[in-house]
Structures are given as C-alpha cells and as structure tokens.
C-alpha positions, -999 to 999 in steps of 0.1 A, spaced: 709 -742 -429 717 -726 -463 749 -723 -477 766 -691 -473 766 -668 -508 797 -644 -512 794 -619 -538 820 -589 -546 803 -560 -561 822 -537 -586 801 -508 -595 800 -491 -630 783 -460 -638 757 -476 -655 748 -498 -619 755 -466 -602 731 -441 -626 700 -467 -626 706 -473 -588 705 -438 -581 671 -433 -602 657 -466 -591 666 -449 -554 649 -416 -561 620 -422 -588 608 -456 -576 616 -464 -541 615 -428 -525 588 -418 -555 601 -383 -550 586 -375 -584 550 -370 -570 557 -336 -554 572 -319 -581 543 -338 -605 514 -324 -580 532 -288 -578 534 -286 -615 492 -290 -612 488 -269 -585 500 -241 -606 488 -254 -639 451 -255 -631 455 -219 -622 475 -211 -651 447 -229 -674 417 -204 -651 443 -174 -661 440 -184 -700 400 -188 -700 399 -146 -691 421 -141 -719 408 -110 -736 381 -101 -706 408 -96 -679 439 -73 -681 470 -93 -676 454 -129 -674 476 -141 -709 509 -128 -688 497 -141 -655 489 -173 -671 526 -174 -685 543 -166 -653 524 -196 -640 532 -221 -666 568 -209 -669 571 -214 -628 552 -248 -629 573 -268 -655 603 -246 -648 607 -255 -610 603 -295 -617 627 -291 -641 656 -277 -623 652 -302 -593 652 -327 -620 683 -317 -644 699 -310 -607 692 -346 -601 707 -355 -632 734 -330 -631 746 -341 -598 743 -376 -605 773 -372 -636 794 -351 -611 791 -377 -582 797 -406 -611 834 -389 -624 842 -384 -583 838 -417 -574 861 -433 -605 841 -461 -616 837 -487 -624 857 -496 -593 852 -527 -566 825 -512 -540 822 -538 -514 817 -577 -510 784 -588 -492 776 -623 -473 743 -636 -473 744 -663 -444 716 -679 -422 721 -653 -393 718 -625 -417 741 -596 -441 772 -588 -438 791 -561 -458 827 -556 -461 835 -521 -477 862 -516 -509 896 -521 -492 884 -540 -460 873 -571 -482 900 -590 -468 894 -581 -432 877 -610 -408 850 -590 -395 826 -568 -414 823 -529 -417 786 -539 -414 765 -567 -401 725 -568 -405 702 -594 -392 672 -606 -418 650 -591 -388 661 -557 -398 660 -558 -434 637 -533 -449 629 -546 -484 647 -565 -517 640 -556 -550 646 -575 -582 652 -554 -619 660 -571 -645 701 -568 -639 701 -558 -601 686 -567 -567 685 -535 -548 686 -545 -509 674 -522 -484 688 -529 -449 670 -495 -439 643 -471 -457 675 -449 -468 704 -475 -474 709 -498 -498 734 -521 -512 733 -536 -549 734 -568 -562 744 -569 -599 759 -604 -601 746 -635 -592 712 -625 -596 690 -656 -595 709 -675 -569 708 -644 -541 671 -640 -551 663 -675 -544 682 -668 -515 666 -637 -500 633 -658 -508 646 -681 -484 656 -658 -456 628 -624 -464 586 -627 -460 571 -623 -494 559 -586 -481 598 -576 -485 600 -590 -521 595 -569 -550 601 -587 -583 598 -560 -609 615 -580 -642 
C-alpha cells in the first residue's frame, strides 16, 4: 500500500498557456494537418513558378497558392493563440483549480470550491487512466484521450508515484 499524495493545484496563466499548447501541439499533434495542407498547396504553387514566363497567369496562380497555403495555417494558429489569451483573462487566474488524490485504488479530483467536500466531483481508477506526462515543471495526466488534469507541484514525488501505480507504456518523461 502507498501512502495517499494530496496535492491542490492553483493554475496561473503561464501553467494554463503551456498546458493548452502541450494539449494541442504535442499530445493531439494537431499541427500535422495544417503542416501537410501548407505542402499540398506549396508543391503546386512551386509547379505554378517553374511556367513562369511560358504560361499566362502561372506567377499570379503561383501567388494565390502560396498566399492560401501559409495564410490558412496561420489564422487557425493566431486563432489558437488568440483564443487562448481570451479564455486566460475569463477564467481570472492564477486562481485554485482543483485538489487531486493519488491513492492505491486510483484518482480522485475535487473541483475549486468543492475541495472541502468528502466525496469527489471525480473519481478514476489507474485501470482507466490514459497516459502521464512529465515536462520539466508539470505532469500532465490524462484520465481520457481528451481530459486532463495538471500537476505543477510536487513533481517528483507524484511521478514516482504514477511509476508506482501506471505501466511504463503510460509514462512519458519528456524533461
């Protein structure tokens, strides 16, 4: 049996920005499909420049393309970013989040102004848990693909923990 590990989370927007890009760049990699469209249309675009001089309209074509292929990533990304700083003044940080319990028979999460409740808003068995990562000042643990809860205190003593409780396939140590 391990000894239970309490930890009260308090988010800043510094947690909450690189949590948020952590969420989208590395776990969900949602990069790669604005990244392959702006190829897509480059390759064309670079075709479009070769004919430059032989073809009527290739140097214009050959602009709308590279205008629409780094112009699209860019507005999902400074949307991203954009949206991100809204969300952050919304929420007032830095402000306490939740507390979480690590305990032999699992996770349990009580949200900001149910701390002091006796039962959790959310319980989660180690069964379920999707994966844990490990930054240099966060664990990141994913009780689903889509939902996660941050660790930025007590780093090395719920790490050891999680190592303790989570196969090695769930680990990502990425310090």
């Amino acid at each position: 049996m391990s000894q239970p590990i309490n930890v009260s989370i308090t988010m800043d927007a510094e947690s909450f920005h690189k949590f948020a890009q952590f969420d989208l760049f590395r776990h969900q990699k949602r990069w790669k499909r604005p990244l392959l469209f702006t190829g897509i249309l480059l390759v064309p675009a670079l075709i479009c420049l070769t004919q430059v001089g032989r073809r009527d309209g290739a140097a214009l074509l050959a602009a709308v393309l590279t205008v629409v292929a780094l112009g699209l990533p860019a507005v999902y990304f400074g949307t991203f970013f954009h949206n991100l700083r809204t969300n952050t003044k919304k929420l007032g940080l830095p402000r306490p989040f939740y507390r979480l319990q690590l305990e032999d028979a699992g996770v349990s999460v009580w949200m900001a102004g149910e701390q002091d409740k006796p039962e959790p808003s959310h319980q989660y068995s180690w069964q379920g848990i999707h994966l844990a990562y490990r930054t240099p000042d966060a664990i990141y643990l994913y009780v689903q693909p889509t939902q996660a809860y941050l660790f930025n205190a007590d780093l090395d003593p719920v790490w050891k923990y999680l190592g303790i409780h989570l196969s090695p396939r769930q680990l990502r140590d990425l310090r």
